[in-house]
Residue, then its C-alpha position, 0 to 999 in steps of 0.5 A: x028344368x036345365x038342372x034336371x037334364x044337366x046330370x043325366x046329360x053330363x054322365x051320358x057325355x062323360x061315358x061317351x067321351x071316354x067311350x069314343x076315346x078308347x074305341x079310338x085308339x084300340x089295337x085292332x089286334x092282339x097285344x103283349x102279354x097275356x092279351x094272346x091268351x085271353x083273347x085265345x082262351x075266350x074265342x075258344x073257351x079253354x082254360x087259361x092260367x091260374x087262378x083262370x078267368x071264366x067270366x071274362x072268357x065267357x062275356x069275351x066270347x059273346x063279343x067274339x060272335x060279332x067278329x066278321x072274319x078271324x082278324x076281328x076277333x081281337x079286336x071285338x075282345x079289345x072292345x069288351x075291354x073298352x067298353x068296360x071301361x067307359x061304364x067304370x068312368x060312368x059309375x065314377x062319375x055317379x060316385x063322385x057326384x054322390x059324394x060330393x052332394x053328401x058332403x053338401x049336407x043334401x042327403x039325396x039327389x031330387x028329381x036329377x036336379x044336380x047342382x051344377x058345381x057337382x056335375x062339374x066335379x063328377x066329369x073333371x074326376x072321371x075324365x081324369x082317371x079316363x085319361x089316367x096312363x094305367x087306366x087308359x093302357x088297360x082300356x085299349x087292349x083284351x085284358x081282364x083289368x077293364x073289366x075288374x075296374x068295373x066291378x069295382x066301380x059298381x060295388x062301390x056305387x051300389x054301397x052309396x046307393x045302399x047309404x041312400x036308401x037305407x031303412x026304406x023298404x026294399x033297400x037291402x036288395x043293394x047288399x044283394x046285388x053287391x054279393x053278386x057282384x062280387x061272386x061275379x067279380x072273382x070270375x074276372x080278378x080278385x083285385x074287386x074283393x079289396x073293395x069289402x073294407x070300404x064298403x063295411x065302413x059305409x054300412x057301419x058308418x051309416x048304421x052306427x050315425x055318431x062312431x067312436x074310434x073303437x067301433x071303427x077299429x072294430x068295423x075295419x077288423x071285422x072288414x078284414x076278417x070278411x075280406x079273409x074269408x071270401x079269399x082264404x075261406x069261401x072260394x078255396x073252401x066250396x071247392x075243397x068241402x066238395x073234394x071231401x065229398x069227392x074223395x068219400x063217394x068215389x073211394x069209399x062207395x065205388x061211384x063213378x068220378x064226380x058223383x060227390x061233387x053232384x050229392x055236394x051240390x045238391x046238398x048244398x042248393x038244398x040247405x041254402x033253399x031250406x035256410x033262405x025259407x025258414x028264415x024268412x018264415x020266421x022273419x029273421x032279417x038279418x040271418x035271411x040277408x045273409x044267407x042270401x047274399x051268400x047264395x048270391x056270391x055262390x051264383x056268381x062264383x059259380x062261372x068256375x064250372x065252366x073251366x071244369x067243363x072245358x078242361x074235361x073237353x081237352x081244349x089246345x089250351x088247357x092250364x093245368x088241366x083242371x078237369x077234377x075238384x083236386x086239380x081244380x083246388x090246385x088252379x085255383x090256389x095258384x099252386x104252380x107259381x110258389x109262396x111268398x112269406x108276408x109277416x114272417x119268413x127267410x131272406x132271401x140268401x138264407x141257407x136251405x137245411x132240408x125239406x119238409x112234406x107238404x099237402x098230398x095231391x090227389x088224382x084219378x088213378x084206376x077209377x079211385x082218387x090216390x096219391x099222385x105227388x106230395x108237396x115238399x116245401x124247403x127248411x131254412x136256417x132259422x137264423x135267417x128268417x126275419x120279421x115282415x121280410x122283404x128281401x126273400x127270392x132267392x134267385x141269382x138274377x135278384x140278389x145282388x139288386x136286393x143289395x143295391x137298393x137296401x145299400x145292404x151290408x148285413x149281419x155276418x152269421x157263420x153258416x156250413x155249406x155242403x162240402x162240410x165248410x164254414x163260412x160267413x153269410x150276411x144276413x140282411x138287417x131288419x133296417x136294410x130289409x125295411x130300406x128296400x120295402x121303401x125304396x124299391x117297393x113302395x118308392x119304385x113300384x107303387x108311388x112311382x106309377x101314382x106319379x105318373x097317372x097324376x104328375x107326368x112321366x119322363x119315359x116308358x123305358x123300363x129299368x131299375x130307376x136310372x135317370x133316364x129311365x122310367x122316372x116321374x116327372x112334373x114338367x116343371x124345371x126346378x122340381x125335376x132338375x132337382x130329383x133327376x137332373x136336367x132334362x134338357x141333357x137327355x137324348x133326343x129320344x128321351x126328350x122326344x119321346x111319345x111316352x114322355x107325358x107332362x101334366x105340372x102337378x095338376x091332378x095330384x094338387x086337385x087329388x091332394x086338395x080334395x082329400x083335405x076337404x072331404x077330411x074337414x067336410x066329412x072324416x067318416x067319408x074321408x076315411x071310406x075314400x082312404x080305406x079303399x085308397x089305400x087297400x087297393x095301393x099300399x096293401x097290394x105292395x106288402x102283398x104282392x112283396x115283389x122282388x127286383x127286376x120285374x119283367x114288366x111294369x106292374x102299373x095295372x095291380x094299382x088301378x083301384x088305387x088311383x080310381x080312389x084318388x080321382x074321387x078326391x080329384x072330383x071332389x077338389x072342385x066344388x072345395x076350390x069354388x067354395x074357397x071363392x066365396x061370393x067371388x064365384x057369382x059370374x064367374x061359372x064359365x071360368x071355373x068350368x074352363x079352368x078345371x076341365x082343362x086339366x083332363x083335357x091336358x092329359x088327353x093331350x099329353x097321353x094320346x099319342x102313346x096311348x092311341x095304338x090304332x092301326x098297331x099290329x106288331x104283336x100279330x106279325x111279331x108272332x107271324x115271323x116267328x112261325x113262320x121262320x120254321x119248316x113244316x111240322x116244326x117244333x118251336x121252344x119259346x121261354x116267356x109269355x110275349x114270345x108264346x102268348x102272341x104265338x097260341x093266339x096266331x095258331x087258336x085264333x087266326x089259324x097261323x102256321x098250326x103244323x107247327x108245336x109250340x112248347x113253352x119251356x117254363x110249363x114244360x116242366x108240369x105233367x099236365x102240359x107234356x101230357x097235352x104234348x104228346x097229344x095231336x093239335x090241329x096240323x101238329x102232330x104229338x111231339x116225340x117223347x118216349x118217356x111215359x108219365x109214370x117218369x114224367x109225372x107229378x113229383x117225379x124228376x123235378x130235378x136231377x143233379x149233376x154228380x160227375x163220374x164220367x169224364x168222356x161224352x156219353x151218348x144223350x139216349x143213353x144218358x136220358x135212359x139212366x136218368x129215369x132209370x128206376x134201378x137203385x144203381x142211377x139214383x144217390x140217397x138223400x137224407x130223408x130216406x129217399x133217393x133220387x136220379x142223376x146225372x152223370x156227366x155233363x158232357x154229351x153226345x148226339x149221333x148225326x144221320x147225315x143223309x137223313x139231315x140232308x133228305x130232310x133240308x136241316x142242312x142244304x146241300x151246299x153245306x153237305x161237307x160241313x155236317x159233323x158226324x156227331x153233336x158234341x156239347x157240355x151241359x150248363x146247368x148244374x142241376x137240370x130241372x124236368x124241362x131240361x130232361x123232356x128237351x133231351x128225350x126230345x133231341x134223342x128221339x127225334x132223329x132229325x125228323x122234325x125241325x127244332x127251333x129255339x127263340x132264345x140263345x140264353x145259355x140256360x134254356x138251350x143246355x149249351x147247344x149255342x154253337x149248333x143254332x142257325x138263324x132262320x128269320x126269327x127263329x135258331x135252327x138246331x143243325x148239325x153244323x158247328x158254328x163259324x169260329x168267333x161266332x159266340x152266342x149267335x150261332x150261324x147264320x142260313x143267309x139265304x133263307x133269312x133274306x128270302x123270308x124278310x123280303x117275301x114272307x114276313x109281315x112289317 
């Protein structure tokens, strides 16, 4: 009887733990990063970025209605996020117990009388990965991780389930559940689609009792070919049969937008019925099961149209504003953030020789679907492209760390730049290429976060690898003395700091351990546990083929990875106790001890950096910031952990509305200055005077700088000939085309002094220090479509409204450094010149700093 009630009871245990531990140490608020924006999108039901998550906005706004005031909502979205993943830790422990009692030789579990040693490793592996740094920092905050975790934890179990029960009656009905699961699942993350080869494995495995080597390559080949078509073929390719549909009813029989999309889908509904039907009629199994699993991932999948009907709405946050099947096409392909080549293509200094046509973009234009942009995609020397190339983003910031880690000397190629010169380019080698897929990108960005979750961290610091920075370590001195030098030379605030977690090696020497027993007990299960190991691991790296430098750690891409891991966590236990013997008689107690003491070590380790209870920093963070601006103030910020806390104050908690905040990297897409220039809450639309048929898609994407000028022209003027469409502003390019410029970089903006004055820019006590003109010199040497709009933007301004910066980089402020003063957190563009010396920091309004640090903002 104690048997009986002993699993049921362990599982109960571990997802309350684990449960208990999150709710624990929850933010109560808003986090960095895309937290705001989630959290934003699902208590309102906009649109986020791309490729968008609708079921998590969805089951995110259900919790959002238990929230007793705006301050709560965060914290209930963070909930979801918690409970989430307490039911991942759950459906591991189920998992792990699975497979150990398989690889038992006991076929299925009988009346819950669960052997003891396999409840024993079903907790030990669960509360590892519970307790795991990424898995917990994910499970504490409004991000979609928790959640994709889930849906990887219950296809993988639903696939074991499938195993158990295969050739009894009803027992397809797990494939179904796991096609819906998955169709759910690519409303949340695609990271839950790489669970396919696993769970292919598992079916032929069963199917098939005594495998070969060849039915196995073909069983994997064919796992990948499925895993193409879900990402490649079927959730790109609903939509894009449905724009065919779209395009061919609007343009050719004059309906009314969407009629295509709805004859699409009643075709469709009505095939699958038909299909589903006869097929069963006439007892085809196996065409029955799939036509029904695929309608199953089609339900699930269908959470998309909600981003459709949101984005038709007009939402304060509305991404690329997908409210028609071509845009929806573009959202869903992530078009906005660029390609990166995988298996072949250039690196990263490889010269550019041209431009090619890409795709037409269509878009509703007088009651047709017409040609609205096209995309261009760049032509390189084909000398410097390369096989499986890992050193290819060209951008400044990057190149010289592609160096550093590939120790790159590279191949000289001589190469004629524009002016019409030779030179020599070297050309990274195929060997230094591959140096730094293993170095930075598997070494730094893969198996360094493998050994923080299962060996210990020296701190949370990010950087590129220095010894005090961000590096694994074990807590065993000649282990990490002999990789990183000796601890005990660090600072103090290394040493003590909270993010510095020692776990000796533990759970990495239970997870290698499990591994080599499931291989000697079962190489059939082994090889499912490594496929999935290594797909969510590995294959995300050569995926992902990221480049130096990253804003972030990446930890959370991996999650899945280190879920696998833990199953060879649990699965050490039983191992060990067999290794006993007939040692193991009386000593039950001992092992329960010794073995559950390695989670419990690492909840100790983690919880004081990962307890984030009573933490409210992102929320006032973005608190100060607007309120560091006058009414009606219009705030550029340049990234997502100065924006994203920000739309959520406003969306949300209802912070400071009059206030327009403008993302300065989305200011470069039509749809987002198209959402500018309307009314938002307090704020009124920001005062652009260019239409979009100057700002639209394709158009003055950028606009060189070819000086002809050398005297300071005023900004109006020079926004005016910018978009000029006389052939006198524009310089030929090689296709055939034209394209504007500009023509001097030395600008001019009038100043009204008693507008300035009437208006607070400047206080009157500084009246004599207003300059008559704004003089300055643009910085880039080819200003992009945001840089044009913030221009328009100061011209036709006129002082009326605050202009706030929250960066000082040269780059994003045109090189207006010496006009910015700090008001609380925020730079003030005023018409006063800096003090003499000032440098990057602009002046400072001393008066209204100390006012609102001391009575208004929120530490």
């Amino acid at each position: 009887m104690k048997n009986r009630i002993l699993h049921p009871a362990a599982a109960i245990l571990t997802f309350l733990t684990a449960l208990i531990t999150y709710v624990l140490c929850l933010e109560p608020s808003v986090s960095w990063w895309d937290c705001g924006e989630f959290i934003s999108s699902a208590y309102g039901l906009e649109v986020g970025h791309p490729p968008g998550a609708p079921l998590f906005m969805l089951i995110g706004r259900v919790f959002t209605l238990f929230s007793s005031g705006f301050g709560q909502v965060a914290l209930m979205v963070n909930l979801l996020s918690a409970l989430a993943s307490a039911l991942t830790v759950l459906f591991l422990y189920l998992t792990i117990v699975m497979v150990a009692e398989k690889g038992s030789g006991r076929d299925r579990e009988s009346d819950r009388a669960i052997p003891w040693l396999f409840v024993l490793a079903g907790v030990v592996g669960a509360l590892v990965y519970a307790f795991s740094d990424t898995f917990w920092f994910s499970a504490v905050e409004g991000e979609v991780y928790g959640m994709s975790s889930l849906f990887t934890a219950l296809v993988f179990w639903a696939i074991l389930r499938w195993e158990r029960e295969v050739g009894e009656k009803g027992s397809n009905r797990w494939i179904l559940l796991i096609a819906f699961l998955i169709g759910l699942s690519i409303g949340v993350h695609l990271l839950n689609l790489l669970a396919i080869p696993a769970i292919v494995l598992v079916w032929y495995f069963r199917k098939y009792p005594h495998p070969t080597w060849k039915g196995t390559l073909i069983a994997l080949l064919v796992s990948m070919g499925i895993l193409a078509f879900v990402m490649y073929g079927l959730i790109p390719g609903v939509v894009i049969l449905a724009s065919w549909f779209e395009l061919f009813f609007v343009n050719l029989f004059g309906l009314p937008f969407h009629s295509g999309l709805i004859v699409y889908f009643i075709l469709l509904i009505a095939g699958l019925a038909w299909g589903i039907r006869e097929s069963h009629r006439r007892g085809a199994v196996v065409l029955n099961t799939l036509l029904l699993a695929f309608t199953f991932i089609l339900i699930g999948y269908s959470s998309y149209a909600t981003l459709m009907i949101r984005s038709a709405a007009n939402p304060p946050m509305n991404q690329n504003h997908p409210d028609h099947v071509f845009s929806l096409i573009g959202y869903l392909n992530r078009e906005q953030y660029g390609d990166r080549p995988l298996l072949t293509g250039p690196v990263f200094n490889a010269p550019i020789t041209g431009q090619k046509p890409g795709k037409a973009i269509y878009g509703p234009v007088d009651g047709k679907y017409k040609i609205v942009d096209r995309t261009y995609k760049p032509v390189y020397d084909k000398r410097f492209t390369t096989l499986f190339p890992r050193m290819w983003n060209g951008s400044p910031d990057h190149n010289e760390l592609y160096r550093e880690w590939s120790r790159m000397k590279g191949q000289p190629i001589d190469v004629k730049g524009s002016d019409g010169k030779s030179h020599v380019e070297y050309k990274p080698t195929f060997t230094e290429n591959l140096r730094f897929f293993f170095s930075y990108q598997l070494g730094h960005m893969y198996f360094r976060y493998f050994m923080w979750n299962f060996a210990g961290r020296q701190n949370d610091t990010e950087s590129q690898g220095g010894i005090r920075d961000g590096n694994w370590i074990s807590g065993i001195p000649f282990i990490d003395e002999a990789r990183i030098g000796p601890q005990n030379a660090l600072p103090d605030q290394y040493r003590r700091s909270k993010s510095r977690n020692v776990y000796f090696l533990l759970p990495l020497l239970l997870g290698l351990a499990g591994a080599i027993f499931q291989y000697r007990k079962s190489r059939k299960d082994f090889l499912v546990t490594l496929i999935l190991f290594v797909l969510t691991g590995i294959a995300i790296v050569i995926y992902l083929n990221q480049y130096p430098n990253q804003p972030r750690e990446r930890d959370y891409s991996y999650a899945g990875s280190f879920y696998a891991f833990a199953i060879w966590v649990g699965l050490a236990v039983p191992g060990l106790v067999r290794m006993t013997g007939n040692r193991v008689a009386g000593m039950r107690g001992k092992w329960v001890l010794v073995l559950l003491a390695v989670p419990v070590l690492m909840a100790v380790q983690n919880w004081d950096d990962h307890d984030r209870s009573g933490r409210y920093i992102a929320r006032d963070f973005a608190y100060n910031y607007l309120n560091s601006c006058a009414p009606n103030a219009i705030l550029f910020t340049v990234g997502d952990n100065d924006t994203f806390p920000l739309w959520y104050a406003q969306e949300v908690e209802g912070i400071r509305t009059d206030v327009r905040v403008i993302c300065l990297p989305y200011l470069s897409a039509a749809w987002y200055i198209d959402q500018l220039r309307r009314k938002e809450w307090l704020s009124e639309p920001v005062p652009f005077s260019l239409d979009r048929s100057q700002y639209g898609p394709g158009k003055r994407d950028y606009i060189p700088v070819i000086e002809q000028i050398k005297d300071t022209v005023d900004v109006d003027r020079l926004v005016d000939f910018m978009v000029s469409d006389r052939e006198t502003s524009k310089i030929p390019l090689q296709d055939g085309g034209s394209i504007n410029y500009l023509p001097t970089r030395n600008l001019r903006l009038s100043v009204d002094r008693q507008k300035v004055l009437e208006t607070g820019t400047v206080p009157a006590e500084d009246a004599g220090r207003i300059v008559p003109e704004i003089i300055w010199q643009m910085r880039r040497s080819s200003p992009y479509k945001n840089d044009l709009m913030i221009l328009d933007l100061i011209a036709r301004n006129n002082w009326e409204r605050p202009i706030y910066f929250t960066s000082i980089g040269q780059d994003n402020i045109l090189g207006l450094t010496e006009y910015f003063r700090l008001e609380g957190f925020a730079y003030r563009l005023v018409p006063v010149r800096a003090p003499e010396g000032a440098g990057l920091t602009g002046s400072i309004n001393t008066g209204i700093l100390y006012d609102r640090f001391m009575n208004t903002f929120r530490w």
